[in-house]
PDB file of N, CA, C, O and CB in Angstrom:
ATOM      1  N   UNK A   1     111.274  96.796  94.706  1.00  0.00           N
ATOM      2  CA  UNK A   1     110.184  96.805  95.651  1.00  0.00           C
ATOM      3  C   UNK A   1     108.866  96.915  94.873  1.00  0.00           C
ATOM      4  O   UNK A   1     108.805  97.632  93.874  1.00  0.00           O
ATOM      5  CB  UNK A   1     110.342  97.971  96.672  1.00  0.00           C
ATOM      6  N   UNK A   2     107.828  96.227  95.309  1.00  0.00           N
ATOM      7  CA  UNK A   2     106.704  96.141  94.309  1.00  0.00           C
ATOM      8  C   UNK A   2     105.471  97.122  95.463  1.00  0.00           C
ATOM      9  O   UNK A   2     105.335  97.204  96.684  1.00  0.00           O
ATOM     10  CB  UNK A   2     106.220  94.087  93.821  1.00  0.00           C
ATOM     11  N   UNK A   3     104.738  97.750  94.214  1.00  0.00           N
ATOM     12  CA  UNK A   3     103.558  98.367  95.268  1.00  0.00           C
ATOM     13  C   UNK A   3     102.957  98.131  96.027  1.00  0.00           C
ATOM     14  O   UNK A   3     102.414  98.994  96.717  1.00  0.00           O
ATOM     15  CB  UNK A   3     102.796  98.692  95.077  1.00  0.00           C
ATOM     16  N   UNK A   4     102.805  96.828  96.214  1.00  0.00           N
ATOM     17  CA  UNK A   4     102.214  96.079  98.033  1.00  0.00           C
ATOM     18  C   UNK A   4     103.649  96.645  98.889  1.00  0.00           C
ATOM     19  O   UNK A   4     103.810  97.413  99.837  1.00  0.00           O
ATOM     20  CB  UNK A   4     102.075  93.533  98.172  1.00  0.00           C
ATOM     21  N   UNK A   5     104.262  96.107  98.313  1.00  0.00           N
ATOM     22  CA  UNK A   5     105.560  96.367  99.473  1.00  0.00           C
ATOM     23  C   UNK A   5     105.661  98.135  99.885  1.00  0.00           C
ATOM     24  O   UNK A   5     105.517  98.496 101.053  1.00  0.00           O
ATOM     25  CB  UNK A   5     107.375  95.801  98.586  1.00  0.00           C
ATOM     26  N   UNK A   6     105.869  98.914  99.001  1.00  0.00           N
ATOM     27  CA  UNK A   6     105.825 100.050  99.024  1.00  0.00           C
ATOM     28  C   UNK A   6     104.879 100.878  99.797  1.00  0.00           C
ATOM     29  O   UNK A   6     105.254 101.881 100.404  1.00  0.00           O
ATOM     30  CB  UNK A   6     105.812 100.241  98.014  1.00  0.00           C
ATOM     31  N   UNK A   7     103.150 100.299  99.773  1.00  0.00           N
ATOM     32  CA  UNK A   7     102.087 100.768 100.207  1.00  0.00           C
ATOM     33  C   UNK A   7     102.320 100.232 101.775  1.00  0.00           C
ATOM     34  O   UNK A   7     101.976 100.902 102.749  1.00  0.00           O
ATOM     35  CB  UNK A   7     100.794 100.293  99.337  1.00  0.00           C
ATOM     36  N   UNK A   8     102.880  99.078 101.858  1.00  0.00           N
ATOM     37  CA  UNK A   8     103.057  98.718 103.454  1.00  0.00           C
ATOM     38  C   UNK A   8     103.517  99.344 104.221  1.00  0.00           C
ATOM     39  O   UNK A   8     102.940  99.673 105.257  1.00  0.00           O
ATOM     40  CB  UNK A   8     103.650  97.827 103.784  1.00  0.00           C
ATOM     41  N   UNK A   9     104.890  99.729 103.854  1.00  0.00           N
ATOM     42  CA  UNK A   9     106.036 100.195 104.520  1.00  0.00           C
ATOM     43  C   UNK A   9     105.289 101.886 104.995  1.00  0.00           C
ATOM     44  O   UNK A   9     105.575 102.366 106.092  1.00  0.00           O
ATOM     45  CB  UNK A   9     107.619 100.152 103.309  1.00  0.00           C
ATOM     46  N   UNK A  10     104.357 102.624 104.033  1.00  0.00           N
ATOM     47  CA  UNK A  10     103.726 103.716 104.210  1.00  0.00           C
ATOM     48  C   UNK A  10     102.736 103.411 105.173  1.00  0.00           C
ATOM     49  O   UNK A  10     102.689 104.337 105.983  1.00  0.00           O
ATOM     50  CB  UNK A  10     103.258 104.250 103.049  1.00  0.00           C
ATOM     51  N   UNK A  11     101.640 102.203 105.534  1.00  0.00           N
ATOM     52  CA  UNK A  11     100.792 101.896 106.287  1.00  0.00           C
ATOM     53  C   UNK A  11     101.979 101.469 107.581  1.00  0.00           C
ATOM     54  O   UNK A  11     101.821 102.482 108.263  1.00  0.00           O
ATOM     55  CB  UNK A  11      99.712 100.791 105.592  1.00  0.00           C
ATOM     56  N   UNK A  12     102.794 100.840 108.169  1.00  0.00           N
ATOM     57  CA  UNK A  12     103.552 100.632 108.693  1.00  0.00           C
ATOM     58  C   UNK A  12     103.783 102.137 109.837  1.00  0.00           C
ATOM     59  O   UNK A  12     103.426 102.459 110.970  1.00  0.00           O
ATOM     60  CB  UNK A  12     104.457 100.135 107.679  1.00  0.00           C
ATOM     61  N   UNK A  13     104.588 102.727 108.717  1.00  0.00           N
ATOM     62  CA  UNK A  13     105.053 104.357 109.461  1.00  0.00           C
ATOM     63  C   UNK A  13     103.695 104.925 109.952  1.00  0.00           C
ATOM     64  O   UNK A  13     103.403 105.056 111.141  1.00  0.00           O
ATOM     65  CB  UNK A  13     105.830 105.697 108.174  1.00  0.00           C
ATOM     66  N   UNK A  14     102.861 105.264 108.850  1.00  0.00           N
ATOM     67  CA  UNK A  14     101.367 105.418 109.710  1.00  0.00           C
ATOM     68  C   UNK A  14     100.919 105.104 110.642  1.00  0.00           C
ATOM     69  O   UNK A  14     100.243 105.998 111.151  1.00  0.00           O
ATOM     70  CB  UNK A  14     100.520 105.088 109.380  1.00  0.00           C
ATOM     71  N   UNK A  15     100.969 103.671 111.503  1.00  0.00           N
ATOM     72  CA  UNK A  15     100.034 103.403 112.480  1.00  0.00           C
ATOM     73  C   UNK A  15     101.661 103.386 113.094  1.00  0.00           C
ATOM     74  O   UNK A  15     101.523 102.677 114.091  1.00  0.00           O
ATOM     75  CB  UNK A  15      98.710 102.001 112.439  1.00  0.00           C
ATOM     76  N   UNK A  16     102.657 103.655 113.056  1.00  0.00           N
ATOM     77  CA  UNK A  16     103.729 103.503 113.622  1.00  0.00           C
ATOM     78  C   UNK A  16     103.364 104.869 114.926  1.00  0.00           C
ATOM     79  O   UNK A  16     103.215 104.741 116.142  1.00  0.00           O
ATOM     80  CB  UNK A  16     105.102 103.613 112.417  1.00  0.00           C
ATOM     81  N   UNK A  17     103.305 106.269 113.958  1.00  0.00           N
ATOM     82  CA  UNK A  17     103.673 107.798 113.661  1.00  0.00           C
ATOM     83  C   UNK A  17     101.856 107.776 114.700  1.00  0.00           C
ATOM     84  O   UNK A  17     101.748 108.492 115.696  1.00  0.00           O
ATOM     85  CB  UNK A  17     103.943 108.588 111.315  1.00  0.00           C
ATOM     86  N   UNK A  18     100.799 106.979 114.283  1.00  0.00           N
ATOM     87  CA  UNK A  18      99.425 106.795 115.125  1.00  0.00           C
ATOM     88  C   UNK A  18      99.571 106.630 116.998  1.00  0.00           C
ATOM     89  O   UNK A  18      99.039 107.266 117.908  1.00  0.00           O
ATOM     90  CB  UNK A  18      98.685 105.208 114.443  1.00  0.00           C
ATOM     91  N   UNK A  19     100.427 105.615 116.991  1.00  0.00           N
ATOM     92  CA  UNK A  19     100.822 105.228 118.162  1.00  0.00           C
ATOM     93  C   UNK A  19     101.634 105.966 118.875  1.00  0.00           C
ATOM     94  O   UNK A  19     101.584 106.118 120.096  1.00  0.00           O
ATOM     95  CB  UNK A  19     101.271 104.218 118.089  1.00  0.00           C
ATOM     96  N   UNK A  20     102.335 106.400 118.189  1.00  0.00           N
ATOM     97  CA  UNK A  20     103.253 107.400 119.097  1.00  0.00           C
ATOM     98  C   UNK A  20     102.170 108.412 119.463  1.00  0.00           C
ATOM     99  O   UNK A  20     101.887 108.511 120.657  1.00  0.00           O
ATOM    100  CB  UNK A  20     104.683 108.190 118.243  1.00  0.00           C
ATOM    101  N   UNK A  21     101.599 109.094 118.666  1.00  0.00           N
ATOM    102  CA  UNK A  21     100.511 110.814 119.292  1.00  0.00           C
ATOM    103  C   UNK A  21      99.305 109.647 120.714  1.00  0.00           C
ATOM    104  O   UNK A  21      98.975 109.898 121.873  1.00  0.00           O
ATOM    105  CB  UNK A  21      98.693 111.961 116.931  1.00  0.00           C
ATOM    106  N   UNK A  22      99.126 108.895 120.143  1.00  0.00           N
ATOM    107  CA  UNK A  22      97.994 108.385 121.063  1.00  0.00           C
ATOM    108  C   UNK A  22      98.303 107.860 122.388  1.00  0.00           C
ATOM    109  O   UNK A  22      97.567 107.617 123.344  1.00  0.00           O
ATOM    110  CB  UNK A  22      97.297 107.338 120.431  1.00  0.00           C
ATOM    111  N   UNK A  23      99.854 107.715 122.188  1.00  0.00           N
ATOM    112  CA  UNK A  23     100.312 107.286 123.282  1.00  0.00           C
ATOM    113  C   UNK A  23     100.630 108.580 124.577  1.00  0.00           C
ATOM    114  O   UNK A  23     100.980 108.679 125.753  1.00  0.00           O
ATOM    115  CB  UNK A  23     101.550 106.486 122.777  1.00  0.00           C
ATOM    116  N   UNK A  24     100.377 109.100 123.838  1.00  0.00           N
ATOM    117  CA  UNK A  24     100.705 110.509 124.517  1.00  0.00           C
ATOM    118  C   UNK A  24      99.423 111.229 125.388  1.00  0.00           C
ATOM    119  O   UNK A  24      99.585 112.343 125.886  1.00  0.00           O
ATOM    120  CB  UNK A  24     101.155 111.593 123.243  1.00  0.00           C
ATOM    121  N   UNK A  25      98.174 110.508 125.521  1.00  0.00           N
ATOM    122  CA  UNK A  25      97.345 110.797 126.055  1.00  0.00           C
ATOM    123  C   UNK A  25      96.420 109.544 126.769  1.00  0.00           C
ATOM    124  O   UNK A  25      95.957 108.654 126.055  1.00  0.00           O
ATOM    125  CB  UNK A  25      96.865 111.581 125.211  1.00  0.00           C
ATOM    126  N   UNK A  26      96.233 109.560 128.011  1.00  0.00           N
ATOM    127  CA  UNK A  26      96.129 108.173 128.556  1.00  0.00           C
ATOM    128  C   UNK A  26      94.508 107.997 128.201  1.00  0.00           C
ATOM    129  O   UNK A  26      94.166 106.823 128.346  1.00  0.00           O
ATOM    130  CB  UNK A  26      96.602 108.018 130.357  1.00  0.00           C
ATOM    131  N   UNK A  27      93.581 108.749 127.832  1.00  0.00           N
ATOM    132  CA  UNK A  27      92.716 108.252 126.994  1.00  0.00           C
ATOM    133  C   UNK A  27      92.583 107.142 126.010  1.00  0.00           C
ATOM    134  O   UNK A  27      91.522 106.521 125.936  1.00  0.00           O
ATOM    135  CB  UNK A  27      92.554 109.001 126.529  1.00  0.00           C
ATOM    136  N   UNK A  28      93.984 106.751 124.966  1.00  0.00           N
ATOM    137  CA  UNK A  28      93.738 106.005 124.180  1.00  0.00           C
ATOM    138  C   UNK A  28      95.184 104.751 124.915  1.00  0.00           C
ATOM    139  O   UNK A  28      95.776 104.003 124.137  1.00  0.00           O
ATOM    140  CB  UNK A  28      93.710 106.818 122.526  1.00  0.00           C
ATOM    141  N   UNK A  29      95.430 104.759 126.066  1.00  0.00           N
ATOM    142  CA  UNK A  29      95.915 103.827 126.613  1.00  0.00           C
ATOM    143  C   UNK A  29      94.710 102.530 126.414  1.00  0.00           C
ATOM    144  O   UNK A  29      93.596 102.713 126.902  1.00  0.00           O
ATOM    145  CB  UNK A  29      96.319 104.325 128.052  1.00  0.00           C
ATOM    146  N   UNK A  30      94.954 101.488 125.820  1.00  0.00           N
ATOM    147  CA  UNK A  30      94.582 100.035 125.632  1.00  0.00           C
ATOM    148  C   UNK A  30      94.202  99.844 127.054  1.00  0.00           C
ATOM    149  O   UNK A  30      93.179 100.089 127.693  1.00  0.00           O
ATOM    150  CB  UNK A  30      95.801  98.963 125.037  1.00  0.00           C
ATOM    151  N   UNK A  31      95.411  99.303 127.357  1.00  0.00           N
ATOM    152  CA  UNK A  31      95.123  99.295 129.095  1.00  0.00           C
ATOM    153  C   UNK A  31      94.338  99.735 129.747  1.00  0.00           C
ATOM    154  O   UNK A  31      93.503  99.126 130.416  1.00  0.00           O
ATOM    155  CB  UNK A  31      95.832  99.739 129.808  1.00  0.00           C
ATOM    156  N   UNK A  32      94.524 101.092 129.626  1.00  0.00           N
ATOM    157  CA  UNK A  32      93.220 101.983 130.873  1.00  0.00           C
ATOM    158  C   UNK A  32      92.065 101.334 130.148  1.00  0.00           C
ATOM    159  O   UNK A  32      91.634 100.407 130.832  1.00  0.00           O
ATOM    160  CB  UNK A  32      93.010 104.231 130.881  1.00  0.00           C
ATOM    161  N   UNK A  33      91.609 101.435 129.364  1.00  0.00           N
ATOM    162  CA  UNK A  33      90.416 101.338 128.350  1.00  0.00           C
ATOM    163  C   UNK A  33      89.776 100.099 128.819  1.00  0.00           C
ATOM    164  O   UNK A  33      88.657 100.146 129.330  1.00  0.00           O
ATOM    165  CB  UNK A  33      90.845 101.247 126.696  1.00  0.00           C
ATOM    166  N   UNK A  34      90.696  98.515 128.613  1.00  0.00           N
ATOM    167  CA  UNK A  34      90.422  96.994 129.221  1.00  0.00           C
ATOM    168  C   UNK A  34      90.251  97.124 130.603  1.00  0.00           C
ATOM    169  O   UNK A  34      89.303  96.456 131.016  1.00  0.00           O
ATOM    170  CB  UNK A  34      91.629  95.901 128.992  1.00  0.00           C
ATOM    171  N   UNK A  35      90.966  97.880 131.613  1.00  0.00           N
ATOM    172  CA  UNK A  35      90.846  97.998 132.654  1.00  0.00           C
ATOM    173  C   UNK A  35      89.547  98.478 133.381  1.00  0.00           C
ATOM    174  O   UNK A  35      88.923  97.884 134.261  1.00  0.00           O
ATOM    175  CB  UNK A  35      91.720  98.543 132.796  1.00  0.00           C
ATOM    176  N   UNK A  36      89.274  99.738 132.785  1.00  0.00           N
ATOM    177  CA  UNK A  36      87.915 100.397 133.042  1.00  0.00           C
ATOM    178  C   UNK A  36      87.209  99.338 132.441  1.00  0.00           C
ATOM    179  O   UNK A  36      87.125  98.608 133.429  1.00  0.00           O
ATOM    180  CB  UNK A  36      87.598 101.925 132.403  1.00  0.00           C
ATOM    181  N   UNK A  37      86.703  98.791 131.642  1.00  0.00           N
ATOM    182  CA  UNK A  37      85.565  97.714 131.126  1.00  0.00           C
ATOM    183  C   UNK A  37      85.453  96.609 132.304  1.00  0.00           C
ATOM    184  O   UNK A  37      84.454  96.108 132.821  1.00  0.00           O
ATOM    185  CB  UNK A  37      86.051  96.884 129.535  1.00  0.00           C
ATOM    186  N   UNK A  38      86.904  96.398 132.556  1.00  0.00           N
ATOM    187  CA  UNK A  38      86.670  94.904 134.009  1.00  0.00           C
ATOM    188  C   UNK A  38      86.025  95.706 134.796  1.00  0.00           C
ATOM    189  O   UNK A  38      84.898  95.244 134.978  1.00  0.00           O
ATOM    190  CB  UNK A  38      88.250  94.061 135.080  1.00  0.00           C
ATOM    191  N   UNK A  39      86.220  96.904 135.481  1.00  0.00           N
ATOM    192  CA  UNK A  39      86.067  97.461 136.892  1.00  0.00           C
ATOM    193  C   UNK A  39      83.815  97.488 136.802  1.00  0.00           C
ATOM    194  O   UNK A  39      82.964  97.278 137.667  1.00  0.00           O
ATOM    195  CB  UNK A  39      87.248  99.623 137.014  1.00  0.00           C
ATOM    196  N   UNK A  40      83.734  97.825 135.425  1.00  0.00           N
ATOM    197  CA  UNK A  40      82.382  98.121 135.212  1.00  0.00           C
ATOM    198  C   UNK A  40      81.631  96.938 135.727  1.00  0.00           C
ATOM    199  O   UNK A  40      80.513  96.997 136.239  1.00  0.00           O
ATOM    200  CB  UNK A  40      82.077  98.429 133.750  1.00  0.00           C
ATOM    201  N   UNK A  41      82.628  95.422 135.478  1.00  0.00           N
ATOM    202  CA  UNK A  41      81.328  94.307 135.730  1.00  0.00           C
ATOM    203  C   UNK A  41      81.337  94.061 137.274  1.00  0.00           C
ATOM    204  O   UNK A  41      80.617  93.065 137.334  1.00  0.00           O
ATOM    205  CB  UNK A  41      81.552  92.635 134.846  1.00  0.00           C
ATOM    206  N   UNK A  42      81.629  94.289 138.305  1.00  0.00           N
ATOM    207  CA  UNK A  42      81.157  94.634 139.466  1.00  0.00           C
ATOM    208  C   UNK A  42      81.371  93.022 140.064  1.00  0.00           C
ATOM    209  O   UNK A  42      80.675  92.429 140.889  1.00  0.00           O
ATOM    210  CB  UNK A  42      79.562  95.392 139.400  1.00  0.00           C
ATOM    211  N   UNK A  43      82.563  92.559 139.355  1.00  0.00           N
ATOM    212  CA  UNK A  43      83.555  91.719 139.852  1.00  0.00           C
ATOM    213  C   UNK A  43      82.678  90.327 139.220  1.00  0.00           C
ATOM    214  O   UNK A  43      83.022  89.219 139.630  1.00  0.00           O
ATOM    215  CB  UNK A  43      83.880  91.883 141.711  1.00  0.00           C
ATOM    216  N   UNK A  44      81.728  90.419 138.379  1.00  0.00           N
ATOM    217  CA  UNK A  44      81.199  89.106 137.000  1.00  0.00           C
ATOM    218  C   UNK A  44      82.464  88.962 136.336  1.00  0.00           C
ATOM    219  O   UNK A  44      83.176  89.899 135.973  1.00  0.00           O
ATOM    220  CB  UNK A  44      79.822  89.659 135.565  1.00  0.00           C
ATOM    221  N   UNK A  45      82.775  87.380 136.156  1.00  0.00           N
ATOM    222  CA  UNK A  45      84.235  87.498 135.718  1.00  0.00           C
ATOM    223  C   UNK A  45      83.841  87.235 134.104  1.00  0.00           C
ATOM    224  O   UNK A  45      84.554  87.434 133.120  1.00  0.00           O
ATOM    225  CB  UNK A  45      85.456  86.233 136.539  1.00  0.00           C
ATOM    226  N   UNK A  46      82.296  86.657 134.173  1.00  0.00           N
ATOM    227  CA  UNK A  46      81.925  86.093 132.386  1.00  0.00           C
ATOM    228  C   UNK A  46      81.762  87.944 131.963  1.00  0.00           C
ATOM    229  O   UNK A  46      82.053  88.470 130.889  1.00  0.00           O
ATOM    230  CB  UNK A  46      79.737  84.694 132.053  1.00  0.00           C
ATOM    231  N   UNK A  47      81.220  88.597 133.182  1.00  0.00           N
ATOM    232  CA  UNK A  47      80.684  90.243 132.277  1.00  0.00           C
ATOM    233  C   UNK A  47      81.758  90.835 131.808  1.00  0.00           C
ATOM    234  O   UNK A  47      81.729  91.654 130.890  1.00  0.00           O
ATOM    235  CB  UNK A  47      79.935  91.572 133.231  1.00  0.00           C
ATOM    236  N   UNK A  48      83.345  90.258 132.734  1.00  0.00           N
ATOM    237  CA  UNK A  48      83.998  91.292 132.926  1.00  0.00           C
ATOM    238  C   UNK A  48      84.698  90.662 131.439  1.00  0.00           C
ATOM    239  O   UNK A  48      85.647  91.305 130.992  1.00  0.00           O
ATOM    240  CB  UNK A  48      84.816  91.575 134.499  1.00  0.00           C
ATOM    241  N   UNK A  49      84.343  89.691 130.840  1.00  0.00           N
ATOM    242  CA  UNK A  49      85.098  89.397 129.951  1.00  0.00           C
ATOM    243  C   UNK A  49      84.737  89.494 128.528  1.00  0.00           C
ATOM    244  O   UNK A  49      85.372  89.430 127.475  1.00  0.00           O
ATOM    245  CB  UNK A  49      85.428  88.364 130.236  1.00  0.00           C
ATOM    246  N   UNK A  50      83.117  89.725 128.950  1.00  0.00           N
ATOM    247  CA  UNK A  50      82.559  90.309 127.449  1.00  0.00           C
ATOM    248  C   UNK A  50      82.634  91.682 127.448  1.00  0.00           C
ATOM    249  O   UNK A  50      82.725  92.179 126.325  1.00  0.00           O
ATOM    250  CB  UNK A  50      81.002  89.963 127.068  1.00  0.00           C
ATOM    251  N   UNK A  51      82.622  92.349 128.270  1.00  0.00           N
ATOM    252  CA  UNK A  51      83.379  94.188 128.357  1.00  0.00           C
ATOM    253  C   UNK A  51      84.541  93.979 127.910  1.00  0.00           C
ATOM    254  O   UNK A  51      84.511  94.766 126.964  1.00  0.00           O
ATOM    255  CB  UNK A  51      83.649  95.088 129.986  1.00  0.00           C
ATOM    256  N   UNK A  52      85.822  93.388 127.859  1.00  0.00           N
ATOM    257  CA  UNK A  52      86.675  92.979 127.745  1.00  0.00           C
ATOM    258  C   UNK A  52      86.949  93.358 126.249  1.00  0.00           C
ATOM    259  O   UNK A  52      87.500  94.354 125.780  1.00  0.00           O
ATOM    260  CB  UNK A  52      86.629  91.815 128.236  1.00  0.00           C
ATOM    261  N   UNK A  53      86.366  92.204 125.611  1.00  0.00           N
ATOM    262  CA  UNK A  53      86.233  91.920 124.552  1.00  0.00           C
ATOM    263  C   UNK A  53      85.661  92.845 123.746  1.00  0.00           C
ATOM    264  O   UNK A  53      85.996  92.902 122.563  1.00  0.00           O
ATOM    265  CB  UNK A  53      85.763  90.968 124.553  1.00  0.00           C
ATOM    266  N   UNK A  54      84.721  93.694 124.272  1.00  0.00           N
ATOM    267  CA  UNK A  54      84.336  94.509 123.520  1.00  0.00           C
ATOM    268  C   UNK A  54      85.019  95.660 123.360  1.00  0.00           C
ATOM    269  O   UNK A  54      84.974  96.334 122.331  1.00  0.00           O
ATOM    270  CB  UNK A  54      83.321  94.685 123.762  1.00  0.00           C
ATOM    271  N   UNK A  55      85.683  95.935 124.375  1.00  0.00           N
ATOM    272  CA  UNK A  55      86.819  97.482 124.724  1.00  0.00           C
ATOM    273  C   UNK A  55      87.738  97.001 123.358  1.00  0.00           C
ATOM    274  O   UNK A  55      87.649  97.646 122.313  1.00  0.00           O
ATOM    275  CB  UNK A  55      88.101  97.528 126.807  1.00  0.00           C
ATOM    276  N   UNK A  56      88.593  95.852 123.469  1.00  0.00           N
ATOM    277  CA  UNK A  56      89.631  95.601 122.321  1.00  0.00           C
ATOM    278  C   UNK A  56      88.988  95.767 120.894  1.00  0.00           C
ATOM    279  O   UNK A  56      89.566  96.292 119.943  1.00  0.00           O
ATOM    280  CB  UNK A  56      90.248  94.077 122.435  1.00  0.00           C
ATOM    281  N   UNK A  57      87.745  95.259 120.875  1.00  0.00           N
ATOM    282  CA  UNK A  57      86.944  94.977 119.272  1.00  0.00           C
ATOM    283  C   UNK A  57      86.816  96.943 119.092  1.00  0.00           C
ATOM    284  O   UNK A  57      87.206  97.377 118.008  1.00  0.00           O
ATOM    285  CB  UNK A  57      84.691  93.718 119.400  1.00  0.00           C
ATOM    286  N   UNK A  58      86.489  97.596 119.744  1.00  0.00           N
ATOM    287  CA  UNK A  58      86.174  99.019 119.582  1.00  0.00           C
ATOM    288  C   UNK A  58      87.768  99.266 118.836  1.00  0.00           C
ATOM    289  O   UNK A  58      87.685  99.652 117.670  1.00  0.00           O
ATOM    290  CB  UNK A  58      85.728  99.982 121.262  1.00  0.00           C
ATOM    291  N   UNK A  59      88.958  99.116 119.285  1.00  0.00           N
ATOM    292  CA  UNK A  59      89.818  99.536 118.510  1.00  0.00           C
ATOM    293  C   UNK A  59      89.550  98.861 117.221  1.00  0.00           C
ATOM    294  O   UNK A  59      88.731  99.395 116.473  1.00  0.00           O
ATOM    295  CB  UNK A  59      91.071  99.373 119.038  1.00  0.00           C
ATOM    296  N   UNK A  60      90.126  97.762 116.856  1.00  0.00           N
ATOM    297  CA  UNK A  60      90.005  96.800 115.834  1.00  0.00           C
ATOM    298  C   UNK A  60      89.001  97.247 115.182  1.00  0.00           C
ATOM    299  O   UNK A  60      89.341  97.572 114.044  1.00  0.00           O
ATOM    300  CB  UNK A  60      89.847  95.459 116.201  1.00  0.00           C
ATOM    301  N   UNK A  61      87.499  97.472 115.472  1.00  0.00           N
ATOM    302  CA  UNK A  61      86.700  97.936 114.354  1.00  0.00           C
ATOM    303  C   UNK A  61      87.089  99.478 114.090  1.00  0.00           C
ATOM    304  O   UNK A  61      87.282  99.671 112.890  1.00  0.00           O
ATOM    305  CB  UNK A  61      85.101  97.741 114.684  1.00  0.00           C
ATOM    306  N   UNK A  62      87.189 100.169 114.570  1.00  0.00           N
ATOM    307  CA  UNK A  62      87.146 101.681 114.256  1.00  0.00           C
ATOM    308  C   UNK A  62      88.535 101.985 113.302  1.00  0.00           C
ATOM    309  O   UNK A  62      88.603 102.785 112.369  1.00  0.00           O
ATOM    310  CB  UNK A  62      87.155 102.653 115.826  1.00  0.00           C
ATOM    311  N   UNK A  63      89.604 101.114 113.816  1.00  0.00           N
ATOM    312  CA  UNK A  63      91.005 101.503 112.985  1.00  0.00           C
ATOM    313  C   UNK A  63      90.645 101.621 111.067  1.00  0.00           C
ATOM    314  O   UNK A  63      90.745 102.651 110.399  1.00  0.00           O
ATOM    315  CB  UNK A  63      92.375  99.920 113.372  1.00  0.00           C
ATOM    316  N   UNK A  64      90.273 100.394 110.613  1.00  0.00           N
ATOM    317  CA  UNK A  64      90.021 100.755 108.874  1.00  0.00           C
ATOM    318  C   UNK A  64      89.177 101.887 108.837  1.00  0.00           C
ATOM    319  O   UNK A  64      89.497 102.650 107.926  1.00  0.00           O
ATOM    320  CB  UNK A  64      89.196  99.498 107.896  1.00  0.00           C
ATOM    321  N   UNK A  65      88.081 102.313 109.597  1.00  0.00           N
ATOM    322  CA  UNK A  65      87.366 103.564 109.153  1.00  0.00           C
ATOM    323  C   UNK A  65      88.742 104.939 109.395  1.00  0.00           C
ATOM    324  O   UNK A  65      88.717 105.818 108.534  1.00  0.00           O
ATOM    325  CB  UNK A  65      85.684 103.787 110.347  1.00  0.00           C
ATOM    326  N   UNK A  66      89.327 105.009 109.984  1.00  0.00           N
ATOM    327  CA  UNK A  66      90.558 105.890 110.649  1.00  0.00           C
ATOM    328  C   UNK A  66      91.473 106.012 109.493  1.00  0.00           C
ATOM    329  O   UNK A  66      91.810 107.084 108.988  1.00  0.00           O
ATOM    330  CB  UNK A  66      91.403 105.141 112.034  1.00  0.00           C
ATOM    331  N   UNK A  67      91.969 104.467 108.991  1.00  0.00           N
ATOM    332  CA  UNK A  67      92.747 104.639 107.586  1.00  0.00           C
ATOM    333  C   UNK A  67      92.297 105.204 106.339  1.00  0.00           C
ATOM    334  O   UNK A  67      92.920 105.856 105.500  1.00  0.00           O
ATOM    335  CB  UNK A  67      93.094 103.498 107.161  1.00  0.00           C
ATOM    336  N   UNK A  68      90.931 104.777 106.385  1.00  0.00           N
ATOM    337  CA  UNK A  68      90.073 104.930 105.044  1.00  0.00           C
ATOM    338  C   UNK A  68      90.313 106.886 104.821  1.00  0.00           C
ATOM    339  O   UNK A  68      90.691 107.451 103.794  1.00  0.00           O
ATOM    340  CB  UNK A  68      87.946 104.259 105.402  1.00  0.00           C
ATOM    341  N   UNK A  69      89.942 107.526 106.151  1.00  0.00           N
ATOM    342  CA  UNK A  69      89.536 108.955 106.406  1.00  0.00           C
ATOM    343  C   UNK A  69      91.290 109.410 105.672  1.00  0.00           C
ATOM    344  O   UNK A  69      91.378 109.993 104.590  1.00  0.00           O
ATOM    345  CB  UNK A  69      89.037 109.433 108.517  1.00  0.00           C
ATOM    346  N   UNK A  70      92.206 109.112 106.289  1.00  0.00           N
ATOM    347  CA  UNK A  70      93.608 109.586 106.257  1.00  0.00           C
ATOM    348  C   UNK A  70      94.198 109.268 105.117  1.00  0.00           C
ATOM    349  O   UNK A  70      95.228 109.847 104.770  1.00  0.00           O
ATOM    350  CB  UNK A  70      94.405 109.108 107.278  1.00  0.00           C
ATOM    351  N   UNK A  71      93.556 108.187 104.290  1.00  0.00           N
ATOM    352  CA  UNK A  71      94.057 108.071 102.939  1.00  0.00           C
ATOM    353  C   UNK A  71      93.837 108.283 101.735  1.00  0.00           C
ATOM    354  O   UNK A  71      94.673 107.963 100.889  1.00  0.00           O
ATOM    355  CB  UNK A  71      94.211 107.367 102.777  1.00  0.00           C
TER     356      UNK A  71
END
C-alpha cells in the first residue's frame, strides 16, 4: 500500500466517523438545510435555486477548512 493509499483510507474513515456524529443532529441534515433555502425564496423558482446552490456550496467550501483544523 503506498502513502496516497494509506492517507485515503484515513481521510475515508474520517469523513466516514464525520457523518455519522452529524447525522445525529438535524442541524447538519443536507436536506433540512436545501429545504429551508427553497422555502426562503417565497416560491422564485430561479431564487429558490440560487439559495439552493448556495446551501450545498456552504458544505463543499467549509469541509477542507474542517480537515485542515483536524489534521
Amino acid at each position: 500500500m503506498t502513502a496516497v493509499q494509506a492517507t485515503a483510507l484515513v481521510l475515508i474513515d474520517f469523513l466516514t466517523d464525520l457523518d455519522a456524529m452529524l447525522a445525529t443532529d438535524p442541524s447538519f441534515i443536507l436536506g433540512k438545510w436545501i429545504g429551508d433555502a427553497r422555502r426562503w425564496s417565497d416560491d422564485n423558482g430561479t431564487y429558490a435555486d440560487f439559495l439552493e446552490y448556495n446551501a450545498r456550496n456552504q458544505v463543499h467550501l467549509s469541509l477542507p477548512r474542517l480537515l485542515l483544523k483536524v489534521c
